[in-house]
C-alpha positions in Angstrom: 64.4 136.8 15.1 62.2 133.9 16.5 63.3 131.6 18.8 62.2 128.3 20.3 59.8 127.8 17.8 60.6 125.7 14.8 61.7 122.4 15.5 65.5 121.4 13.9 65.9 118.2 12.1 67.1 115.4 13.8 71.1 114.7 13.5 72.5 111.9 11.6 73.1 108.5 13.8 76.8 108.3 14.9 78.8 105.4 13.3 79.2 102.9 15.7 82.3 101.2 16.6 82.5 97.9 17.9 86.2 98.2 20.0 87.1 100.4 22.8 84.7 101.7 25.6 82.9 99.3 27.9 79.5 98.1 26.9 76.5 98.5 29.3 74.1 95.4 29.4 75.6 94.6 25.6 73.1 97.4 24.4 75.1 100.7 25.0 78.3 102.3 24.8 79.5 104.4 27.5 81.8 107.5 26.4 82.5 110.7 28.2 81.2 111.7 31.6 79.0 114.5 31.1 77.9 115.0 34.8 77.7 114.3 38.0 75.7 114.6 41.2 75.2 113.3 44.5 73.0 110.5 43.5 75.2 109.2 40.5 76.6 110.4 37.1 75.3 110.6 33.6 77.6 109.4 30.7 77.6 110.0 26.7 76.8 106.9 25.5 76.5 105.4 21.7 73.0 102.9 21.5 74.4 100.0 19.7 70.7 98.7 18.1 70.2 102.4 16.2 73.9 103.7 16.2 72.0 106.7 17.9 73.4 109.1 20.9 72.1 108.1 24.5 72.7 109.5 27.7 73.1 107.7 30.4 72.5 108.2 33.7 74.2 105.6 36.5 73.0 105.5 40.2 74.4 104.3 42.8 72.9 102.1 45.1 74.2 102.7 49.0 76.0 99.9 50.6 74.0 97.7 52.9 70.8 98.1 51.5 68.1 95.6 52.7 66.3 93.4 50.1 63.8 95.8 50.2 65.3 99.6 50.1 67.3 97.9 46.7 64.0 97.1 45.2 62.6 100.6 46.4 65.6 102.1 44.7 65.5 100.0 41.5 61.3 100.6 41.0 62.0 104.2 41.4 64.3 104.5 38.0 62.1 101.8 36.3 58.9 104.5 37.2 60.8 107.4 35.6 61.8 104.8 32.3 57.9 103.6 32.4 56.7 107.2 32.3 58.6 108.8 30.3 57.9 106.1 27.4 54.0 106.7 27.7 55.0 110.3 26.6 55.5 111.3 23.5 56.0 115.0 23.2 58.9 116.7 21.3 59.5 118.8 24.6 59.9 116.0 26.9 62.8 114.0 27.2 62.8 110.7 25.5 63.3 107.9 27.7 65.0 104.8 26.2 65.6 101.7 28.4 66.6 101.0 31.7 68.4 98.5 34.0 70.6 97.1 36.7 74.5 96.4 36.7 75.7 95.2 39.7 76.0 97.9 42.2 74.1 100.4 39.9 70.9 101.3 38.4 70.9 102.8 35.2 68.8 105.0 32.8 69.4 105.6 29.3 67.5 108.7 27.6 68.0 110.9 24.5 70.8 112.7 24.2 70.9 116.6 24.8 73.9 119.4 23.7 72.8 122.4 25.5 72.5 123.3 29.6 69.9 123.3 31.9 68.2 126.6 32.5 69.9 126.7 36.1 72.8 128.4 34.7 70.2 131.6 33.2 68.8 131.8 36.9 71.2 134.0 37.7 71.0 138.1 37.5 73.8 138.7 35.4 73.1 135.6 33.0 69.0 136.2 32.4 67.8 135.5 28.8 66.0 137.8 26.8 61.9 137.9 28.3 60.3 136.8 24.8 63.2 133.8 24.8 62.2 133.0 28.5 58.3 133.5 28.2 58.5 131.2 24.7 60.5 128.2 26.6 57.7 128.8 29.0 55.2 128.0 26.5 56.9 124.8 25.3 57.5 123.3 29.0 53.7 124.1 29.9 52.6 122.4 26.5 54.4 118.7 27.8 53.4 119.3 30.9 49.8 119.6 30.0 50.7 116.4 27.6 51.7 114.8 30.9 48.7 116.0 32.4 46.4 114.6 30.1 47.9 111.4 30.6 47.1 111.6 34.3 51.3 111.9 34.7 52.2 114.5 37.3 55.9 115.7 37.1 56.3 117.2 40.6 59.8 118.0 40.5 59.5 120.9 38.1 62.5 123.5 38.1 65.2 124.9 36.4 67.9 122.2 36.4 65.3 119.6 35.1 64.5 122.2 31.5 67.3 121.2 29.5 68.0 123.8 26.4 70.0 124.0 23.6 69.6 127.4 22.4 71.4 127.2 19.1 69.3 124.3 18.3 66.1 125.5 19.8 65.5 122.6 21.7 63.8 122.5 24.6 63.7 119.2 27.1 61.5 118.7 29.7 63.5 116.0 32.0 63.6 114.0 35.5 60.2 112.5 35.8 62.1 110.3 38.7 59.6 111.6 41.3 56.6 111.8 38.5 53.2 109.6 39.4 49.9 108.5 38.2 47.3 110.8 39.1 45.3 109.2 41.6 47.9 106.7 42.6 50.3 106.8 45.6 54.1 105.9 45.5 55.7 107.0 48.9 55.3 106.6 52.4 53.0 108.4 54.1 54.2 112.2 55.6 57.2 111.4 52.8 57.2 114.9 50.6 59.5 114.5 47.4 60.4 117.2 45.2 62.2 120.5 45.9 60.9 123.0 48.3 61.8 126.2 47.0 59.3 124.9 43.5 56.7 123.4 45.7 53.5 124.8 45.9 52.1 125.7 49.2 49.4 122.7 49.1 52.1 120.5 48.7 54.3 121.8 51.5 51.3 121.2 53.9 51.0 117.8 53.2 48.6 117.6 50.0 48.9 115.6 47.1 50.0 116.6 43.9 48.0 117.5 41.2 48.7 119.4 37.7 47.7 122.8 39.7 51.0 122.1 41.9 53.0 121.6 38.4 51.6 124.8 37.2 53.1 126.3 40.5 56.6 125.1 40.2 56.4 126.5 36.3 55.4 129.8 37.7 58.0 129.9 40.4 60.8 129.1 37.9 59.2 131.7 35.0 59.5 134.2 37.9 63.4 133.2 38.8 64.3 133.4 35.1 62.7 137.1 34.7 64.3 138.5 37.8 67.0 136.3 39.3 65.0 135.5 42.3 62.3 133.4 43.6 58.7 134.6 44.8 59.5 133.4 47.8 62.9 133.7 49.5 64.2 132.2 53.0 67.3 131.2 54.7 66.3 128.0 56.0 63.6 125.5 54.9 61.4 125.8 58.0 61.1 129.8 57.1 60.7 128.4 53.4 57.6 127.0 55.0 56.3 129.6 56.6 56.5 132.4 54.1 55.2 130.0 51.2 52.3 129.0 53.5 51.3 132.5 54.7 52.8 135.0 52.6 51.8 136.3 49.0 54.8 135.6 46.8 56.7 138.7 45.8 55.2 140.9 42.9 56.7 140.6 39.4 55.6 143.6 38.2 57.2 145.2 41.1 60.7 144.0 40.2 60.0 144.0 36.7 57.9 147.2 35.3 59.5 147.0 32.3 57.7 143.8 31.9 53.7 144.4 30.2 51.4 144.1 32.2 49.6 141.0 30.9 53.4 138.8 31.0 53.1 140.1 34.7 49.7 139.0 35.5 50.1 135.2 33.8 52.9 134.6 35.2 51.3 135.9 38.7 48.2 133.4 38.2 50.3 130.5 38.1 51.6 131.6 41.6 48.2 131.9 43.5 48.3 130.0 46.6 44.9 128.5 45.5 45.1 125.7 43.3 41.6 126.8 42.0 42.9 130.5 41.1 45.9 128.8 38.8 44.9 128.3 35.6 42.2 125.2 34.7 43.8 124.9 31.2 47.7 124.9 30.9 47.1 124.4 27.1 45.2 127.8 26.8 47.5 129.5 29.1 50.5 128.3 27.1 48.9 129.5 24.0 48.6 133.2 25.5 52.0 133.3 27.0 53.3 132.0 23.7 51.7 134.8 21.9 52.5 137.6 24.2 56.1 136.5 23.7 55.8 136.5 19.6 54.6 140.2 20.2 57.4 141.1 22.2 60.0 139.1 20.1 58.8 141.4 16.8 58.7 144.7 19.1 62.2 143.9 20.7 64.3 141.8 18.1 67.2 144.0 17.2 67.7 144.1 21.2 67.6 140.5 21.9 70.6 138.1 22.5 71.6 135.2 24.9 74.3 135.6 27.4 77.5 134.2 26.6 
């Protein structure tokens, strides 16, 4: 059994209907409410140009905002739209268009069945390690797309790798933080991105590069082997500490069952030395993806997703 690597036709474009839900900017359809968060909520949604399946995700913009904070607010979700069109990698999230509707800004991006791979973070819920260590491979090869595009995702972590394991389908989403390499978009001493996926450099002030990236991929390769993070603390300011002075935990310690080689390349990407990660997330992604078609042909029989 192989999974994630063959690539499934495309489904048919939905009929579209010209009656019923409301329209959004005359261009989309808004149907079901698919989720929802503390910055907004993202909605099915029916493209009315193609007939095709959007999704689209509404935030609010706070009351009271100055001339100024709007704009900030507005040029953030236009960045995420702008990026994501300049990439175009069967692994990353499409994005479509973008706009604003009176007291929301809006994003409209391909459409994804599946979860995000928060919900296989947890102990009793872990995938198989060849299933794992192959989604691996496909969210280092668009990041290393990215890369080579001088786009730097910086909020890398489970809830933004959308799967659909049925499909094998894997999304690479939320480039709403993403930026140019070599370009600066927030306020100086402002750090965006989650700390728990944040590589020390970044923690400490630095700015991001794709050997930060290739940290937050290790720190979420070693949460979905083991259920826990390299690092654990139980407030953000020991966060800090223990990412900035202490070695992360050892995989192979909570995971001999593991080889030895998974072990050690999913260690490298966790060195707290951007020079120590590795130079080439292409190459890497090629030997991680290998190691994990060796393990899927050795451990077949045994492997199948939680329910």
């Amino acid at each position: 059994m192989t999974w994630f690597k063959r690539k499934p036709s495309e489904p048919a474009p939905q009929q579209i209907s010209h009656s019923g839900p409301p329209l959004l900017a005359g261009r989309f359809r808004l149907g079901t409410r698919l989720a929802e968060g503390g910055a907004g909520a993202v909605h099915e949604a029916i493209a009315l140009r193609t007939g095709g399946a959007a999704a689209i995700k509404m935030v609010a913009l706070p009351a009271g905002l100055a001339g100024g904070q709007r704009k900030e607010w507005v040029d953030r979700l236009q960045r995420e739209a702008a990026l994501g069109r300049q990439l175009n990698h069967p692994d990353i999230l499409a994005m479509l268009d973008t706009g604003l509707t009176g007291t929301h800004a809006w994003l409209a991006m391909e459409r994804v069945h599946g979860a995000d791979l928060g919900r296989y973070t947890q102990a009793s819920r872990l995938l198989p390690e060849a299933v794992v260590l192959h989604i691996g491979a496909r969210v280092d090869d668009a990041l290393a797309h990215a890369h080579a595009r001088g786009v730097i995702h910086r909020d890398l972590k489970p809830s933004n790798v959308l799967v659909d394991l049925g499909n094998n389908r894997v999304k690479l989403a939320d480039f709403g933080v993403a930026r140019l390499e070599g370009t600066q978009n927030t306020k100086t001493g402002m750090t965006l991105g989650t700390p728990s996926y944040m590589a020390p450099e970044l923690l400490a002030g630095a700015v991001a590069s794709p050997a930060s990236d290739a940290y937050a991929l290790g720190v979420m390769l070693f949460e979905l082997l083991t259920g826990r993070r390299p690092h654990q603390a139980e407030n953000l300011g020991e966060l800090l500490r223990v990412t900035a002075r202490e070695e992360p935990a050892s995989l192979h310690a909570l995971r001999p069952d593991l080889p030895a080689s998974v072990c050690a390349a999913v260690q490298q990407l966790l060195a707290r030395a951007p020079s120590q990660r590795p130079a080439d997330l292409a190459a890497w992604g090629a030997q991680i993806d290998a190691l994990a078609t060796v393990m899927t042909r050795l451990l077949a029989p045994s492997l199948s997703p939680p329910a």
